[in-house]
C-alpha positions as CSV (number, residue, x, y, z in Angstrom):
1,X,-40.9,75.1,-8.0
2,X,-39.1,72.3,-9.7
3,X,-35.8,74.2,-9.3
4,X,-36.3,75.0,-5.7
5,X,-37.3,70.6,-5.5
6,X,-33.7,69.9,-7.5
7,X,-32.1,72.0,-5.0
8,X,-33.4,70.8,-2.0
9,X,-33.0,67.2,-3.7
10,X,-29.2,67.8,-4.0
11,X,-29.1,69.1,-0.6
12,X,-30.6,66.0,0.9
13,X,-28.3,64.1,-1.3
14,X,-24.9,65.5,-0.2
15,X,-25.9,65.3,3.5
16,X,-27.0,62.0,3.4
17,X,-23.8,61.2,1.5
18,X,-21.6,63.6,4.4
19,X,-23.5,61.6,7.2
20,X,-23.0,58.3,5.6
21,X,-19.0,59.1,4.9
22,X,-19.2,59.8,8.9
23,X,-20.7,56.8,9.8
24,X,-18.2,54.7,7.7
25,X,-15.2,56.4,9.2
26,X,-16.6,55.2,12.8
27,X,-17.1,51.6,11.6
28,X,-13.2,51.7,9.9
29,X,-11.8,52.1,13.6
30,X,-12.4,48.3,13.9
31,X,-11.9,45.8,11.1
32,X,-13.7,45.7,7.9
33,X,-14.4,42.5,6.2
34,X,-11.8,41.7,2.9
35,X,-15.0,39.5,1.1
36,X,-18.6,40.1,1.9
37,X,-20.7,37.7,0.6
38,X,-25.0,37.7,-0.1
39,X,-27.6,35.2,-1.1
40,X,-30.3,37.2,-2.4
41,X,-33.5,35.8,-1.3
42,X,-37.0,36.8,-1.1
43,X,-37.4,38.7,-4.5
44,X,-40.3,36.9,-5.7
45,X,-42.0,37.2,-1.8
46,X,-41.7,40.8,-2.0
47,X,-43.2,41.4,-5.5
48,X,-46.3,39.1,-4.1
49,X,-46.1,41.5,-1.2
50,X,-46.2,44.7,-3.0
51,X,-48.9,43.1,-5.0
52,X,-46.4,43.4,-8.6
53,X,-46.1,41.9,-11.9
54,X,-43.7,39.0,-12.6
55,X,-40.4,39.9,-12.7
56,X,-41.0,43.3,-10.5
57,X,-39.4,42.3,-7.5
58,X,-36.3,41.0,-9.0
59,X,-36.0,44.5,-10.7
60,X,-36.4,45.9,-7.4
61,X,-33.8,43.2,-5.7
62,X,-31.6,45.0,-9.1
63,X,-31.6,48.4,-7.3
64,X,-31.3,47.1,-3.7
65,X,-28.1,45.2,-5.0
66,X,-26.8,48.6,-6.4
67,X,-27.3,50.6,-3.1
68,X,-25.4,47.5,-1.4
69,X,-22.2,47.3,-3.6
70,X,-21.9,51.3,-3.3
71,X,-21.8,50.8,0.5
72,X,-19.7,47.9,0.8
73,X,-17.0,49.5,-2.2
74,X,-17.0,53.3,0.1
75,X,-16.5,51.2,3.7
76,X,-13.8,49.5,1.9
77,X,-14.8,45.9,1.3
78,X,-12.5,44.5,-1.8
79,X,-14.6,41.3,-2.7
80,X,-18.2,41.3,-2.8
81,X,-20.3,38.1,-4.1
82,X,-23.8,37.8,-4.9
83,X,-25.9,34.6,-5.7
84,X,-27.5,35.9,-8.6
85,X,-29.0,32.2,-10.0
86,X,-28.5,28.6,-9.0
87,X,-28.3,25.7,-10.8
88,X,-31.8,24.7,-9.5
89,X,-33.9,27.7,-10.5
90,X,-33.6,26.8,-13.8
91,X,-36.3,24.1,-12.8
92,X,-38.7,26.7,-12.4
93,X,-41.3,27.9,-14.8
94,X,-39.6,27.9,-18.1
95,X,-41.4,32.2,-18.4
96,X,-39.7,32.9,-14.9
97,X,-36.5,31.8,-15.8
98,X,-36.5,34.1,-19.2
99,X,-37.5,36.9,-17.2
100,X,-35.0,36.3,-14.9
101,X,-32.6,35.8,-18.2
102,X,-33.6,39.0,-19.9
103,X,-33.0,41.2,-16.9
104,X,-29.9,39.2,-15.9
105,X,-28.6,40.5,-19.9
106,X,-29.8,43.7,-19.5
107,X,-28.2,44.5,-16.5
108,X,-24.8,43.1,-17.7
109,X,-25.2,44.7,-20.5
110,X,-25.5,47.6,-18.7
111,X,-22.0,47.0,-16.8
112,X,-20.2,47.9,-19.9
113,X,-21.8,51.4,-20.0
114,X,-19.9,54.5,-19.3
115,X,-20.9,55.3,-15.8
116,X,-22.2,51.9,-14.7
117,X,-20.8,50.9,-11.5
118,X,-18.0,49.0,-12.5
119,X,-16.7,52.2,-14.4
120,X,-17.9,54.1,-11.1
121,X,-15.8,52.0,-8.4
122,X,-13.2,50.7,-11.1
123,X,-14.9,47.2,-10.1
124,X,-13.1,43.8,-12.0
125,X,-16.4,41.4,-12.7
126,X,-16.5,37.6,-12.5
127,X,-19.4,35.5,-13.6
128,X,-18.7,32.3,-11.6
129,X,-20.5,28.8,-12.0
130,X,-21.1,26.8,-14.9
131,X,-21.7,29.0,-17.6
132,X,-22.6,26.1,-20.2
133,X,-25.7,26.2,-19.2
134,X,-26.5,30.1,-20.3
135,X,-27.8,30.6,-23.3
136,X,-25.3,31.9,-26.0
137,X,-26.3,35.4,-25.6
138,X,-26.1,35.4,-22.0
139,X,-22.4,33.7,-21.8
140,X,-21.1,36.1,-24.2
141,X,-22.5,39.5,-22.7
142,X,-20.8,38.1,-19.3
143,X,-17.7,37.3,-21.4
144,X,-17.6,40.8,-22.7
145,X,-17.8,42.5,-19.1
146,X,-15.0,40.1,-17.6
147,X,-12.9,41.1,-20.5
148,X,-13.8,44.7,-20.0
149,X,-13.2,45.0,-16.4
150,X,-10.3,42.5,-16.5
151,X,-7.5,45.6,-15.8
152,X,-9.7,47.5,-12.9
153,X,-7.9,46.7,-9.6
154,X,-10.2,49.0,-6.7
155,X,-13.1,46.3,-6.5
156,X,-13.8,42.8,-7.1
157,X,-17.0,41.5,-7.5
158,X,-18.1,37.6,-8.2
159,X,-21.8,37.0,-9.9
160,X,-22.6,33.1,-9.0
161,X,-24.7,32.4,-11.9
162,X,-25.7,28.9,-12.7
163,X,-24.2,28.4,-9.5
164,X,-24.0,25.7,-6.7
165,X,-21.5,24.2,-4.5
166,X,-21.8,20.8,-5.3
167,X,-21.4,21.5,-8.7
168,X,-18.5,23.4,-8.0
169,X,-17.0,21.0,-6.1
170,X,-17.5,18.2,-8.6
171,X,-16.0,20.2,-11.2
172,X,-13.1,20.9,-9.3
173,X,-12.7,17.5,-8.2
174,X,-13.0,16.3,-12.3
175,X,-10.5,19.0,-13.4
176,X,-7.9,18.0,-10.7
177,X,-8.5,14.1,-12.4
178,X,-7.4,15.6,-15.6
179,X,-4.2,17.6,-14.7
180,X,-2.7,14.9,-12.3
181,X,-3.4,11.9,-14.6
182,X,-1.0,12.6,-17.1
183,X,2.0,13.2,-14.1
184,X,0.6,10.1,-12.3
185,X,1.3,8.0,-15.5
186,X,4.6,9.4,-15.8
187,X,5.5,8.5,-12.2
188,X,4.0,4.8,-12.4
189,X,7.4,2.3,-11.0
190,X,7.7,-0.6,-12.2
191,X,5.3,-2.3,-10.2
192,X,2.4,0.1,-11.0
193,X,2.8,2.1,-8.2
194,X,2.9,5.6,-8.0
195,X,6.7,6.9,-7.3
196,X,6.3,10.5,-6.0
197,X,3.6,11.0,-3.4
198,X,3.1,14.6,-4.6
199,X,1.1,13.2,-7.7
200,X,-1.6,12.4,-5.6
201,X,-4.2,15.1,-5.3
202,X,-3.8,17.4,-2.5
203,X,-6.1,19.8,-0.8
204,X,-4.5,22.8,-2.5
205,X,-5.1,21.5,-6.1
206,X,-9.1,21.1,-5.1
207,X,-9.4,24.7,-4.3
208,X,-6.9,25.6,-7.2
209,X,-9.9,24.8,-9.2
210,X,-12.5,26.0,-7.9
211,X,-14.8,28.5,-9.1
212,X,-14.5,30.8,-6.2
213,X,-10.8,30.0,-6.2
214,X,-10.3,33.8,-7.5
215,X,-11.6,35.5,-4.2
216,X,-10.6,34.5,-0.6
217,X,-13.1,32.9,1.7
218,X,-16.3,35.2,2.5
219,X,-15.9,37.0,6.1
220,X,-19.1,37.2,6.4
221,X,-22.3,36.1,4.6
222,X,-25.7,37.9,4.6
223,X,-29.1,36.2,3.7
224,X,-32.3,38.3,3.3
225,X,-35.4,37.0,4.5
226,X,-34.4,35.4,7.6
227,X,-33.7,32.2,6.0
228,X,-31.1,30.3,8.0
229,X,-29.8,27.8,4.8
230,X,-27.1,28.4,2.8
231,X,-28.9,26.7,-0.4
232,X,-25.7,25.0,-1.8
233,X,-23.8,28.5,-1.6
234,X,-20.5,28.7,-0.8
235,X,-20.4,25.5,1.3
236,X,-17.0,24.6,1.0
237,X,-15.8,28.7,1.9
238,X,-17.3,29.4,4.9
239,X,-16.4,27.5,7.6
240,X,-14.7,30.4,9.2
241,X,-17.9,32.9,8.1
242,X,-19.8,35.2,10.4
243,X,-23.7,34.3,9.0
244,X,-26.2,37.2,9.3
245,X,-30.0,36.6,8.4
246,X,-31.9,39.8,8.7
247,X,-35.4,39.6,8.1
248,X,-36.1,42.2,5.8
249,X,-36.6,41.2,2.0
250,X,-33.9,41.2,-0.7
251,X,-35.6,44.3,-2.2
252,X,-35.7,45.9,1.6
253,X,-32.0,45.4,2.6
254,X,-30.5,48.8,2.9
255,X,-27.7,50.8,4.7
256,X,-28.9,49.8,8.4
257,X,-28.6,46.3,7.5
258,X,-24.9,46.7,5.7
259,X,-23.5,48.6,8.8
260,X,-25.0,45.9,11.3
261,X,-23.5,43.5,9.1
262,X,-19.9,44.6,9.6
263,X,-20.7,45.4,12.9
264,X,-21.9,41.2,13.9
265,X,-18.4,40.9,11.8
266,X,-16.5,42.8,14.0
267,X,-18.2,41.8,16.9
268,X,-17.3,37.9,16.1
269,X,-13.7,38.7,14.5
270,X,-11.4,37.8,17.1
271,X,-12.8,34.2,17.7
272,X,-12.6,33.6,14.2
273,X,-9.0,34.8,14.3
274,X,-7.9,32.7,16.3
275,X,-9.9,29.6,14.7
276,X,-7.8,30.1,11.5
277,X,-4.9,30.5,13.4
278,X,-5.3,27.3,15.4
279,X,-5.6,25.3,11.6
């Protein structure tokens, strides 16, 4: 009886997989998004829903986020990014936020496992925010894995961990201050003014700095729940950004919601086109 279950198991498996290869083929006849970006809300909502234990439903958002990144990598998305932990939920309860902590290590632990996903999809890891504020243990497990996937070329994917925009920007703003004052000294006239216009910081040296600044901007960004905010996420990258807020919970996004996605992508890609273009 089991073997007959296995078998039928595997069966179901490779059809699903033959019917979902199909399905991508279809959407690659119109243009798939280069970044794909999600805030990953409503975790804590669906473990109250399913009546779980704390920290259950950020396990389950851990599996959802899984199934998502295998889509998005075999549709052929290069850049994926996930808001994994702002700088603000470190205000909540000081056992939430080690739960959070603990499975956050575990898991990227786990990314330097033989047959993790990143050894799966030959996926290059970022941790992006400020990563001061992890605990040592954290920091230097996310050190190890961008280190480890620093030569893998197929996939890119960008963890915003003690992350928000306005610290990003404000970081980027500071370290701008500290590479152009040395070359604004040096180009003080006589009169105290500064000779070469170029020392002045330009638009370019912002974003040169900026955590994000190793992906391009997000195509299109997906929040679960139905929430319509962007919770200081990627403020300063999507202006040109198709926004998609499907109801379902974090832990409930699946395939449907991926494919309709790209599809509100591709249905919106030409006016964004020619927005960029008119920049």
């Amino acid at each position: 009886m089991d073997k007959a279950n296995e078998r039928a198991s595997g069966l179901l498996g490779r059809l699903s997989g033959f019917m979902r290869s199909c399905l991508f083929k279809v959407l690659c006849m119109g243009p798939i998004p280069t970044h794909f970006s999600f805030i990953m809300d409503g975790n804590r909502r669906y473990a109250k829903k399913m009546d779980m234990g704390e920290g259950a439903g950020h396990r389950a958002g851990f599996f959802a986020l899984v199934s998502v990144l295998k889509y998005c990598y075999e549709v052929g998305v290069k850049y994926i990014s996930v808001y994994a932990f702002s700088i603000d939920n470190f205000k909540r309860r000081p056992e939430e936020v080690k739960t959070i902590m603990d499975l956050i290590l575990e898991k990227t632990e786990g990314l330097l496992e033989e047959g993790s996903i990143a050894d799966q999809y030959g996926v290059r890891v970022y941790f992006v925010g400020n990563l001061k504020l992890l605990s040592e243990q954290v920091r230097v497990a996310a050190e190890k894995v961008m280190e480890a996937t620093a030569h893998n070329t197929r996939c890119v994917l960008l963890i915003c961990i003690a992350y928000t925009s306005c610290d990003e920007i404000v970081n980027s703003v500071r370290e701008c201050c500290k590479d152009k004052m040395e070359e604004i000294e040096d180009e003080e006239g006589d009169d105290g003014r500064v000779v070469n216009e170029h020392s002045a910081i330009q638009l370019v040296d912002i974003e040169k700095h900026m955590y994000m600044g190793v992906a391009p901007d997000p195509d299109i960004l997906l929040r679960s729940s139905g929430e319509k905010r962007l919770s200081n996420y990627q403020l300063w990258q999507t202006t040109h950004c198709t926004l998609y807020s499907p109801t379902a919970l974090w832990p409930e996004i699946s395939l449907l919601h991926v494919v309709w996605g790209i599809l509100k992508f591709q249905r919106s890609y030409a006016y964004f086109e020619k927005k960029k273009k008119m920049l």
